[in-house]
N, C-alpha and C positions, 0 to 999 in steps of 0.2 A: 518403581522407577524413581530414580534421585531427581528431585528439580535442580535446576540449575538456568543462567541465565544465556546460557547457548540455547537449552529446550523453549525456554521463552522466546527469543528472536523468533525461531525455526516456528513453531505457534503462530505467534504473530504474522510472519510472511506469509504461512501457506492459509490462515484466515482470509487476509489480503488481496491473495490471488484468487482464494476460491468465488469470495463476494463479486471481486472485478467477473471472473468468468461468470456467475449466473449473472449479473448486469449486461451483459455481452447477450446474452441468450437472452435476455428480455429485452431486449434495446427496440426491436420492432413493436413492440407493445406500446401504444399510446397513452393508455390510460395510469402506466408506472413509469412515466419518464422523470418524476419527481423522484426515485428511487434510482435512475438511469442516468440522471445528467451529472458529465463529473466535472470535479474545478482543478487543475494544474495547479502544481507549484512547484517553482523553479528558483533554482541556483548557481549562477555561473560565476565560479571564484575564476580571475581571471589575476596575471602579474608578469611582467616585461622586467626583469631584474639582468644585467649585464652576462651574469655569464647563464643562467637558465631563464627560461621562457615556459609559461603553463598556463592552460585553457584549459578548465573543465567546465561540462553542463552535465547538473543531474537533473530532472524532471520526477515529479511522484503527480500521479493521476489518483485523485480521490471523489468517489462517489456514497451515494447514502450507503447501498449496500456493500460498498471494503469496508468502510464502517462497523458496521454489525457484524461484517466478517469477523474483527477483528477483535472485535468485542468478544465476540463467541469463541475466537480460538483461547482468549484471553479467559474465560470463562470454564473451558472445557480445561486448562492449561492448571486453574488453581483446583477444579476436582480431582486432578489426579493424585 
C-alpha cells in the first residue's frame, strides 16, 4: 500500500472516532471517567463584509482516549 497524506488524514479520523466511541461505552464507568471526560474546542470565524456575510462554528471534542486513538492509528498508519 503507497502512503500518502490522504491515507494519513483517513488514519487519523477513523483512530479519533474509534477512541471517542469506546469512551462513549465506558462513560458509565466511574472509576475511568479520567479517560472519559472530554474538553471542547471551538472556532467560530465569523465576518459581516458588505456584499457577503459568513458564520461558521466548528467544535472538535477531545478526550484521553481519541487521544490514544489517534496515536495508535498514527502508529498502525507508519507500520504499514
Amino acid at each position: 500500500m503507497k502512503k500518502n497524506a490522504g491515507m494519513l488524514i483517513l488514519f487519523i479520523l477513523l483512530g479519533w472516532l474509534t477512541g471517542t466511541w469506546i469512551a462513549k461505552l465506558l462513560l458509565p464507568v466511574k472509576s475511568l471517567s479520567f479517560l472519559t471526560s472530554s474538553t471542547m474546542l471551538e472556532w467560530s470565524p465569523a465576518a459581516n463584509l458588505d456584499i457577503i456575510n459568513y458564520d461558521i462554528n466548528i467544535e472538535f471534542k477531545f478526550c484521553l482516549l481519541s487521544l490514544i486513538g489517534i496515536i495508535t492509528a498514527v502508529w498502525l498508519y507508519r507500520r504499514l
